[in-house]
C-alpha positions in Angstrom: -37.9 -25.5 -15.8 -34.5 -26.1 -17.2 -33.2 -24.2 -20.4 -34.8 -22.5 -23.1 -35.5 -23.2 -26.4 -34.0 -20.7 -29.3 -37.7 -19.8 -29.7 -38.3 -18.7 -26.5 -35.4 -15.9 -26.5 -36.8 -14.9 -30.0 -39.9 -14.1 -28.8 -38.3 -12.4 -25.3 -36.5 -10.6 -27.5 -39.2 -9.2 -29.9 -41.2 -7.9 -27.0 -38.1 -6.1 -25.4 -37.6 -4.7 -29.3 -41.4 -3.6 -29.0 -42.1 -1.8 -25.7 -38.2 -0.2 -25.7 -38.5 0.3 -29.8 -35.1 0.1 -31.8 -33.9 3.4 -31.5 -33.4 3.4 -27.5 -32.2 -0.1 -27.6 -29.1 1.1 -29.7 -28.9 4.5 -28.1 -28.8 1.8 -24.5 -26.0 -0.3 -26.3 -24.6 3.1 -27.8 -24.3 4.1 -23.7 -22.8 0.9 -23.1 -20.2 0.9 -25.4 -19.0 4.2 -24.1 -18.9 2.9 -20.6 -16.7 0.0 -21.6 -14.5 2.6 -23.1 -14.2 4.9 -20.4 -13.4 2.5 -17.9 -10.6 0.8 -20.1 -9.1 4.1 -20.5 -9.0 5.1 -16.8 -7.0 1.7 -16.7 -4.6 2.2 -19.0 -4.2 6.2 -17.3 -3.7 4.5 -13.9 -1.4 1.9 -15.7 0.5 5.1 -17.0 0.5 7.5 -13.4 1.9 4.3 -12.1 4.6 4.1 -14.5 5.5 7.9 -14.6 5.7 7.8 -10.7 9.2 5.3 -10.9 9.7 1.8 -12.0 11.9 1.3 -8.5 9.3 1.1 -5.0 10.5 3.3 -2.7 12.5 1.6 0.4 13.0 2.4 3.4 16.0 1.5 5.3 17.0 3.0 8.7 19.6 5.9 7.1 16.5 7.3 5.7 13.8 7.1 8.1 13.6 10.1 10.1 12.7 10.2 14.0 9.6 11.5 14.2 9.3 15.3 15.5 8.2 15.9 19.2 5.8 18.7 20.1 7.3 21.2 22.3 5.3 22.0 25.4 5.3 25.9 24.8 3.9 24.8 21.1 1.2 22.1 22.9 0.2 24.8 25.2 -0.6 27.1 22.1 -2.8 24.6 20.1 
């Protein structure tokens, strides 16, 4: 029960290549490659949006924080 021989994944492997064929495994690892792609370019575009957006984080100190607004009773009374 503990690991298998080089003869065993052979023969795994010709009966995959047999009931799939060859042409849908490579269209399969085609599919795959293409996913790989895609995902490491939608991190490198998030890399990018996070670069365009400022090198500096935004702080917030207490000259820039604003109170927040209170809702008039006329304007509570409307809603």
């Amino acid at each position: 029960m503990g690991s298998f021989s080089i003869w065993h994944w052979i023969v795994v492997l010709a009966i995959v290549l047999l009931l799939f064929g060859t042409g849908r495994v490579s269209n399969l690892m085609g599919d795959l490659a293409k996913g790989v792609k895609a995902f490491k370019k939608g991190l490198q575009d998030d890399e990018g949006d996070q670069k365009a957006a400022g090198d500096q984080p935004k702080v917030l100190t207490a000259d820039s924080a604003k109170p927040a607004t209170t809702v008039e009773k006329d304007e509570a009374v409307k809603h």
